[in-house]
PyMOL Python script that loads the backbone (N, CA, C, O; Angstrom):
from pymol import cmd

cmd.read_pdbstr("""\
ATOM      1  N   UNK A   1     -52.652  46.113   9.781  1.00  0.00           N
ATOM      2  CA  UNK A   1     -52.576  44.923   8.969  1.00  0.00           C
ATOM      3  C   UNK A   1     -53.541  45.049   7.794  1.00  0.00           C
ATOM      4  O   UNK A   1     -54.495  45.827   7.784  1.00  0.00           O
ATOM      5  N   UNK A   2     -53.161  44.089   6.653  1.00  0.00           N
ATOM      6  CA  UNK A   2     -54.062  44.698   5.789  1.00  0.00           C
ATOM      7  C   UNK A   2     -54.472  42.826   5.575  1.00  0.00           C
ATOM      8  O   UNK A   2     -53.880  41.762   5.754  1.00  0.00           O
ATOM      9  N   UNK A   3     -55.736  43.246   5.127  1.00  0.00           N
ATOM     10  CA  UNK A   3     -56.609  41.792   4.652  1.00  0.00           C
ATOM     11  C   UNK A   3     -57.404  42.223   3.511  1.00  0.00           C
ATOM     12  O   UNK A   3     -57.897  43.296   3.162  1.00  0.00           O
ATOM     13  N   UNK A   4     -57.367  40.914   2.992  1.00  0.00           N
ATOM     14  CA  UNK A   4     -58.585  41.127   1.509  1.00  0.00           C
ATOM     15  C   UNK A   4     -59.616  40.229   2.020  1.00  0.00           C
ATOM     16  O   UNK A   4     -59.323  39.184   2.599  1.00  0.00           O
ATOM     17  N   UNK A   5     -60.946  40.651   1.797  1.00  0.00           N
ATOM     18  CA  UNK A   5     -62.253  40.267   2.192  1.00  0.00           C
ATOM     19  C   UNK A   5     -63.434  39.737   1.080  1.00  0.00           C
ATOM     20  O   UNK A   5     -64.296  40.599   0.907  1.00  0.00           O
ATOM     21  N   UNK A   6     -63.637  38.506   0.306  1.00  0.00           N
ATOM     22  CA  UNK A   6     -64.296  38.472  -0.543  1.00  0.00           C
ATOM     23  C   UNK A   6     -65.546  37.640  -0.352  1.00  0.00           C
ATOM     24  O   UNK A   6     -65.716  36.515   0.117  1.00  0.00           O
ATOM     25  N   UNK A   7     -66.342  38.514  -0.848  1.00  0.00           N
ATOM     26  CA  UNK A   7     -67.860  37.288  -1.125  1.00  0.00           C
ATOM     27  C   UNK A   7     -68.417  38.006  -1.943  1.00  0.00           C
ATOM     28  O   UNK A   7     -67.918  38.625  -2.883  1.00  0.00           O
ATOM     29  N   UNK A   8     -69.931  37.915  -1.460  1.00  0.00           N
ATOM     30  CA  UNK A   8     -71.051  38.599  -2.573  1.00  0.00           C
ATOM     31  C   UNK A   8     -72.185  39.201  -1.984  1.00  0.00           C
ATOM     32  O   UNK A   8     -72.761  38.744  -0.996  1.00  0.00           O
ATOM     33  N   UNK A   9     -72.461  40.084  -2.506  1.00  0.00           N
ATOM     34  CA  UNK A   9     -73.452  41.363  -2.053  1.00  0.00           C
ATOM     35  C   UNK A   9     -74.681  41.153  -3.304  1.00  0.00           C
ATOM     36  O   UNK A   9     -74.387  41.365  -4.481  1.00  0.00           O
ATOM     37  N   UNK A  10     -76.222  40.667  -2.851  1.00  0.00           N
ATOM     38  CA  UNK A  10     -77.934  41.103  -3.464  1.00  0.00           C
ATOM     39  C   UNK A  10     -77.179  42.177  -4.077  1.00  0.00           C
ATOM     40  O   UNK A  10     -76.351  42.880  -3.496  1.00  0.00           O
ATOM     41  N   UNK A  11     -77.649  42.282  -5.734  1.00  0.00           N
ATOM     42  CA  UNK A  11     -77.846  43.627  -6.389  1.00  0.00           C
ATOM     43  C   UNK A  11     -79.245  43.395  -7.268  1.00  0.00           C
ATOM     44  O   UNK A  11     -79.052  42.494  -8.085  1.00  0.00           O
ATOM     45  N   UNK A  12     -80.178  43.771  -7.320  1.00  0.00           N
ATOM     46  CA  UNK A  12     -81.261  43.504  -8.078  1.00  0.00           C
ATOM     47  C   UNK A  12     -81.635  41.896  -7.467  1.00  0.00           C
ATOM     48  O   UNK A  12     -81.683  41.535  -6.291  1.00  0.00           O
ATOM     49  N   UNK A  13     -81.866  41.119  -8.679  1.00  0.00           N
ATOM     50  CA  UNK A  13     -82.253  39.996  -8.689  1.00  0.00           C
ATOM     51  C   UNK A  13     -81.089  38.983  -8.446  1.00  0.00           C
ATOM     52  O   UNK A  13     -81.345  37.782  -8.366  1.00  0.00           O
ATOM     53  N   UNK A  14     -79.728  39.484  -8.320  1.00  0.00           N
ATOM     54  CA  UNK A  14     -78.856  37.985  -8.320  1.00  0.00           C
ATOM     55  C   UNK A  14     -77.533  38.610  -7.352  1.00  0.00           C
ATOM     56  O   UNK A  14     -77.689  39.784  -7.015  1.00  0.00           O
ATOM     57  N   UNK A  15     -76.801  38.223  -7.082  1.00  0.00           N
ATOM     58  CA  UNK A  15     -75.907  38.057  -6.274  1.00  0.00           C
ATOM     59  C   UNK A  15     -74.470  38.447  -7.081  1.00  0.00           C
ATOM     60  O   UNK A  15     -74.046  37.659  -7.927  1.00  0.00           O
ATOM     61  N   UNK A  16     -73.720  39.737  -6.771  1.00  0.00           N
ATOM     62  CA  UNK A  16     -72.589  40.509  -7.219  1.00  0.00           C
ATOM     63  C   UNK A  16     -71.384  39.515  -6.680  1.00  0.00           C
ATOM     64  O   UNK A  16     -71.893  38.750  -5.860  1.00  0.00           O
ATOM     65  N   UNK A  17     -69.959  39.242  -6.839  1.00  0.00           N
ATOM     66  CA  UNK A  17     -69.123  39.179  -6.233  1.00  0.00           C
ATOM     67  C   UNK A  17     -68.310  40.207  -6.046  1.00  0.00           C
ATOM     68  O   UNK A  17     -68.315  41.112  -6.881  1.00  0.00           O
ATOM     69  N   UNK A  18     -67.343  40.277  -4.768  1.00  0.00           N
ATOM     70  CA  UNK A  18     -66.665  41.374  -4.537  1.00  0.00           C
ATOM     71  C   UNK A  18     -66.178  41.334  -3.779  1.00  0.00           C
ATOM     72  O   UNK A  18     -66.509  40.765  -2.738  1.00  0.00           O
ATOM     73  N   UNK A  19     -64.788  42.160  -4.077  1.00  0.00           N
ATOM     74  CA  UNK A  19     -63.265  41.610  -3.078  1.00  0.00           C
ATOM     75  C   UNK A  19     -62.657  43.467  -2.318  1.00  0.00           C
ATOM     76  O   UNK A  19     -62.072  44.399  -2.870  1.00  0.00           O
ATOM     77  N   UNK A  20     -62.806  43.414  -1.901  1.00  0.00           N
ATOM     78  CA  UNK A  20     -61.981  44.564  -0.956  1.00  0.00           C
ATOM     79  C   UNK A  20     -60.647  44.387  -0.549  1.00  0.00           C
ATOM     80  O   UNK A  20     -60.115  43.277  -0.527  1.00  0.00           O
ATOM     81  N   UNK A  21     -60.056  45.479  -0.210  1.00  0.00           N
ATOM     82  CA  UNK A  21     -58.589  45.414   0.657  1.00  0.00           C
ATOM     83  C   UNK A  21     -58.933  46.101   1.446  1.00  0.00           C
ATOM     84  O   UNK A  21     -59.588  47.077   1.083  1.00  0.00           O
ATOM     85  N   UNK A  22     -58.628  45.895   2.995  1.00  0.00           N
ATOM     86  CA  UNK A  22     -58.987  46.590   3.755  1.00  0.00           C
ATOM     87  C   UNK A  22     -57.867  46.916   5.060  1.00  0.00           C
ATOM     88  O   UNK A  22     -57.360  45.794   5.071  1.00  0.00           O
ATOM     89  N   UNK A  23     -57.322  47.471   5.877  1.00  0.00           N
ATOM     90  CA  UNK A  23     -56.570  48.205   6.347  1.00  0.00           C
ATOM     91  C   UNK A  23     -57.391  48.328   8.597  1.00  0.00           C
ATOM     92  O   UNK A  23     -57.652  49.227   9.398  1.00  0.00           O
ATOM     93  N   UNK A  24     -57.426  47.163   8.574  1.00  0.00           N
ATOM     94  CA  UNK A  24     -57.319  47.172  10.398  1.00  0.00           C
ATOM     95  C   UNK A  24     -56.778  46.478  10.953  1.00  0.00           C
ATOM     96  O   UNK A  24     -55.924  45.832  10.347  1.00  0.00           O
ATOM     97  N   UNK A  25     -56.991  46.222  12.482  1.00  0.00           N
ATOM     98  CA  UNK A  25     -56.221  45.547  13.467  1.00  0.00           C
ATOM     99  C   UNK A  25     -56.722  44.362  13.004  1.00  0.00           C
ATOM    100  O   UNK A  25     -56.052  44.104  12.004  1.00  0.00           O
ATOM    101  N   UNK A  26     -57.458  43.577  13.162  1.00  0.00           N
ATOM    102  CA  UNK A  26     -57.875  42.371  12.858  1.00  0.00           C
ATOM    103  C   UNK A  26     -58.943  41.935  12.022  1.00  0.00           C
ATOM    104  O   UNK A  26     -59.603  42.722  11.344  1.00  0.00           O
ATOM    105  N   UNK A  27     -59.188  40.334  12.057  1.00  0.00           N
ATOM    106  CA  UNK A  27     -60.097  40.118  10.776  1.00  0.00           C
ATOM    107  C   UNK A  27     -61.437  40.403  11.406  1.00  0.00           C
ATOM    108  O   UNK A  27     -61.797  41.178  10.520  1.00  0.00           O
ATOM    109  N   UNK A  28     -62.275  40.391  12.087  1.00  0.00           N
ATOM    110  CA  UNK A  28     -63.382  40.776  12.801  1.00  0.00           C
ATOM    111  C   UNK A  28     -63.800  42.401  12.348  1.00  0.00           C
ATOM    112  O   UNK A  28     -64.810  42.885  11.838  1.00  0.00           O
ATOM    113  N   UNK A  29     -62.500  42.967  12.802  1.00  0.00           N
ATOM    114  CA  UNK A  29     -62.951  44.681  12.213  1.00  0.00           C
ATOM    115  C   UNK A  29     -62.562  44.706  10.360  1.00  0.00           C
ATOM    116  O   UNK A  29     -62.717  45.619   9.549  1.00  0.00           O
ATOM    117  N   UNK A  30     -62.192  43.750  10.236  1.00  0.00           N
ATOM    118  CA  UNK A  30     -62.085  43.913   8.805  1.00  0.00           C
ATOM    119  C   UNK A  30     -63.588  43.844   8.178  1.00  0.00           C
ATOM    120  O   UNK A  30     -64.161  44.756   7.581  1.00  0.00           O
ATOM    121  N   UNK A  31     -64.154  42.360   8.498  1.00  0.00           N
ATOM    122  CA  UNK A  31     -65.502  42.388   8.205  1.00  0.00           C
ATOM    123  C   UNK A  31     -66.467  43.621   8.421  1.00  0.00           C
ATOM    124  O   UNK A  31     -67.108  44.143   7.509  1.00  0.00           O
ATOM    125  N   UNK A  32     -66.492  44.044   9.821  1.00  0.00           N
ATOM    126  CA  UNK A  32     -67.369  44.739   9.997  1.00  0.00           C
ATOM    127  C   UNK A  32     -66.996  46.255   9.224  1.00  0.00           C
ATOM    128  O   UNK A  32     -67.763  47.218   9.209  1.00  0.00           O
ATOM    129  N   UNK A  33     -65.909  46.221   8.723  1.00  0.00           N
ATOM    130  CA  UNK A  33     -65.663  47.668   7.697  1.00  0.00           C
ATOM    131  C   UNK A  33     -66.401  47.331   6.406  1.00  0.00           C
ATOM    132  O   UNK A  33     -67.005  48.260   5.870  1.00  0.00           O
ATOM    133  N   UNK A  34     -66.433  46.133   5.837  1.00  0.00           N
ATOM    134  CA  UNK A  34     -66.772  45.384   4.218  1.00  0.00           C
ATOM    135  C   UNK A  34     -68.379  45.868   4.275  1.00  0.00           C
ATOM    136  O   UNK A  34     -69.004  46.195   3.266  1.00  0.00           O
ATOM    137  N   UNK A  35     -69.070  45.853   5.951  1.00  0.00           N
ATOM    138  CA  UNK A  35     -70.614  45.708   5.845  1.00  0.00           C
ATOM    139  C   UNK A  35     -70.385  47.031   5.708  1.00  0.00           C
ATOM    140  O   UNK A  35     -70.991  47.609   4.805  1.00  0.00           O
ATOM    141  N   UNK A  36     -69.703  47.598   6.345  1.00  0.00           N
ATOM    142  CA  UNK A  36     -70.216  49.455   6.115  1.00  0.00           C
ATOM    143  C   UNK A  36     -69.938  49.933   5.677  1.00  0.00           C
ATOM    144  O   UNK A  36     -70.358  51.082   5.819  1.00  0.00           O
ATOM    145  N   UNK A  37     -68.943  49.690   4.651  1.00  0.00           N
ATOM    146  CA  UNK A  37     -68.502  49.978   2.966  1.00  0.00           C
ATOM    147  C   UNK A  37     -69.442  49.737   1.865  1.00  0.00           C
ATOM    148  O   UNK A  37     -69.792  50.561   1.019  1.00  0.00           O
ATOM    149  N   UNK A  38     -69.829  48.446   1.980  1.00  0.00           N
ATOM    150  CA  UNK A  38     -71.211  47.881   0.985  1.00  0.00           C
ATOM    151  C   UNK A  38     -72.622  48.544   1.325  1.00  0.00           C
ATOM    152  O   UNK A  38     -73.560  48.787   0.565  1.00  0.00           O
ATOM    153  N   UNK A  39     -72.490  48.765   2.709  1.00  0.00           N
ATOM    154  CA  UNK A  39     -73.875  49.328   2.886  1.00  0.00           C
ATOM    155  C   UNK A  39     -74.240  51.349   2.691  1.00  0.00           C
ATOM    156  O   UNK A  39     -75.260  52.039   2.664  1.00  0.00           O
ATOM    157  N   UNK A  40     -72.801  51.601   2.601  1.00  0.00           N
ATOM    158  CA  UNK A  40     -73.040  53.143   1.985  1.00  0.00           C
ATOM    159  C   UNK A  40     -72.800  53.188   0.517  1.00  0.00           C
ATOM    160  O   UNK A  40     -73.399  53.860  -0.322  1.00  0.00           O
ATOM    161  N   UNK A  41     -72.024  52.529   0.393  1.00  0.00           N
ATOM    162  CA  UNK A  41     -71.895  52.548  -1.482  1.00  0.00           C
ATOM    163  C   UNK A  41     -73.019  52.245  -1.922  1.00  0.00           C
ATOM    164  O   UNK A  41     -73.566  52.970  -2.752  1.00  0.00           O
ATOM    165  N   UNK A  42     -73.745  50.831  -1.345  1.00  0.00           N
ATOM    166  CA  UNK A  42     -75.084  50.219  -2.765  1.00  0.00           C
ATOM    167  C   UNK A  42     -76.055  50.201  -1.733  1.00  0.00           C
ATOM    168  O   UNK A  42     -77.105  49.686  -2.117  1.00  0.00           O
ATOM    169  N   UNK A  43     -76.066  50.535  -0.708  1.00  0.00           N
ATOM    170  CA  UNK A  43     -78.064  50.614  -0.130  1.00  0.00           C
ATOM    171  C   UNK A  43     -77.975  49.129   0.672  1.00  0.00           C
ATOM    172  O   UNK A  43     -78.950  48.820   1.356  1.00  0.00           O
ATOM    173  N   UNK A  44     -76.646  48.058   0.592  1.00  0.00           N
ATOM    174  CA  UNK A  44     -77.387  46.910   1.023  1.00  0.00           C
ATOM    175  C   UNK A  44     -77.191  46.560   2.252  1.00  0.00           C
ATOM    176  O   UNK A  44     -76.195  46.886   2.898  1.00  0.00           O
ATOM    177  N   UNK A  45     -78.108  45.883   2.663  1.00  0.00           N
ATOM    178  CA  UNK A  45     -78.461  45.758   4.042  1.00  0.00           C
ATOM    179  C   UNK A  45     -77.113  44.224   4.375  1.00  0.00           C
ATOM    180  O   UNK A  45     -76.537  43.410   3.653  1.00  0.00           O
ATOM    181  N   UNK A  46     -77.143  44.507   5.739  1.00  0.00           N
ATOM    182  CA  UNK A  46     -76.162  42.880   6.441  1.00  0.00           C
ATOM    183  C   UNK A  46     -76.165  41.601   5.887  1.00  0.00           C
ATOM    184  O   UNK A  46     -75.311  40.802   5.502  1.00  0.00           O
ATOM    185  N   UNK A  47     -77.413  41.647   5.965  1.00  0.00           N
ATOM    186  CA  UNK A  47     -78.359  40.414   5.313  1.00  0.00           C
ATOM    187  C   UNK A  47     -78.392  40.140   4.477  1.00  0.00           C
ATOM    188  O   UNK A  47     -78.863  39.044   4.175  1.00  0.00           O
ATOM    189  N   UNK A  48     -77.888  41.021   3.577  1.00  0.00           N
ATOM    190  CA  UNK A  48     -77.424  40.146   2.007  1.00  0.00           C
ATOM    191  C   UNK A  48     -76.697  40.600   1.662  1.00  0.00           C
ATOM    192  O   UNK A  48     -76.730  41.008   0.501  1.00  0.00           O
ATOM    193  N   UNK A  49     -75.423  40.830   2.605  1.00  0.00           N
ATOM    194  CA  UNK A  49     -73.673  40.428   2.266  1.00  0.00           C
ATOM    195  C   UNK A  49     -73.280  39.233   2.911  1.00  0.00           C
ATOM    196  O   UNK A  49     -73.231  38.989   4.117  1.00  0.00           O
ATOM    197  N   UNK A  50     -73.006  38.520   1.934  1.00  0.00           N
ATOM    198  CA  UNK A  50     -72.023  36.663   2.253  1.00  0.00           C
ATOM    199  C   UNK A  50     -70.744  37.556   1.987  1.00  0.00           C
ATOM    200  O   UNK A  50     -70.507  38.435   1.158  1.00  0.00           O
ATOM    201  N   UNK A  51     -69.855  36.864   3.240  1.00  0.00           N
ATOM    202  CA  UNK A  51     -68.707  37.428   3.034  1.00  0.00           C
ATOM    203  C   UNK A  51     -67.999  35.653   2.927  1.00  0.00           C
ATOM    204  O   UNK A  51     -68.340  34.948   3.876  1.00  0.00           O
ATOM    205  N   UNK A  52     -67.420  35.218   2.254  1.00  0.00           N
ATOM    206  CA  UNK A  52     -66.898  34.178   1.965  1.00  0.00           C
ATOM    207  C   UNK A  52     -65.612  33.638   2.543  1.00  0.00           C
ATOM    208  O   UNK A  52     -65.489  32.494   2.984  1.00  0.00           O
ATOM    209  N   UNK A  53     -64.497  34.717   2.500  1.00  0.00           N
ATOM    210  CA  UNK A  53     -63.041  34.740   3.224  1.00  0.00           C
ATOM    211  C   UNK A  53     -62.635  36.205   3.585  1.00  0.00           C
ATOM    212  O   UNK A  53     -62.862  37.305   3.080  1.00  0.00           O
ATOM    213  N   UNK A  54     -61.872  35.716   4.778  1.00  0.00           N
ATOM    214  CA  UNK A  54     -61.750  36.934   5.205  1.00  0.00           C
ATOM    215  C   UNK A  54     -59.387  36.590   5.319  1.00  0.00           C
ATOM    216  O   UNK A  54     -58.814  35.985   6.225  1.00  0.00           O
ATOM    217  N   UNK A  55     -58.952  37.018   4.513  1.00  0.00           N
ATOM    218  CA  UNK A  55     -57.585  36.304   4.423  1.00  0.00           C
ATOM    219  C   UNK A  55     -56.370  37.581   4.815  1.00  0.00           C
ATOM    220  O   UNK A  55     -56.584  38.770   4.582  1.00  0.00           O
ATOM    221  N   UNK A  56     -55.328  37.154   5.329  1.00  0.00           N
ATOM    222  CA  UNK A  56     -54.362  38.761   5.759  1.00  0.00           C
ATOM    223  C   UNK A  56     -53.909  38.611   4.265  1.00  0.00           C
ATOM    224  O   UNK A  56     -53.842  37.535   3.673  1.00  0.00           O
ATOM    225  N   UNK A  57     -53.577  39.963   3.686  1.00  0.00           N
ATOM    226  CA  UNK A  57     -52.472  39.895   2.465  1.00  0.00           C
ATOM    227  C   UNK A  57     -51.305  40.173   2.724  1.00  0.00           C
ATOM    228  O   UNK A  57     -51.241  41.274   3.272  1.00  0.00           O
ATOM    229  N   UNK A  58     -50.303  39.674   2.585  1.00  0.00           N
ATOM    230  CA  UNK A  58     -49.141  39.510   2.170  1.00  0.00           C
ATOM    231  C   UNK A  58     -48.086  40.822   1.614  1.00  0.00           C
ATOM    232  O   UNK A  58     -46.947  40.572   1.218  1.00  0.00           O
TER     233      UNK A  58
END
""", "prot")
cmd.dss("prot")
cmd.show_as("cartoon", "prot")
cmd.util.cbc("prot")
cmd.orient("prot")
């Protein structure tokens, strides 16, 4: 199933937004792919990714 996942990820001093498509069984492993996508791309830690919606696409 595929879902799009959007919120916002700490970059410096203020808060990025950012939307993924992501490709698992459910929305739970969707999230937990967004943290470990954000956290090898930009350095950021759990704790400052807000994930806002987590929605199936269509």
């Amino acid at each position: 199933m595929n879902f799009i996942v959007k919120g916002t990820f700490k970059a410096g001093h203020k808060y990025e937004p950012f939307t993924k498509k992501i490709t698992t069984l459910n929305k739970n492993l969707a999230s937990e792919k967004v943290f470990s996508l954000l956290g090898s791309e930009h350095r950021v830690k759990r704790s400052l990714v807000k994930i806002v919606s987590v929605e199936e696409a269509k």
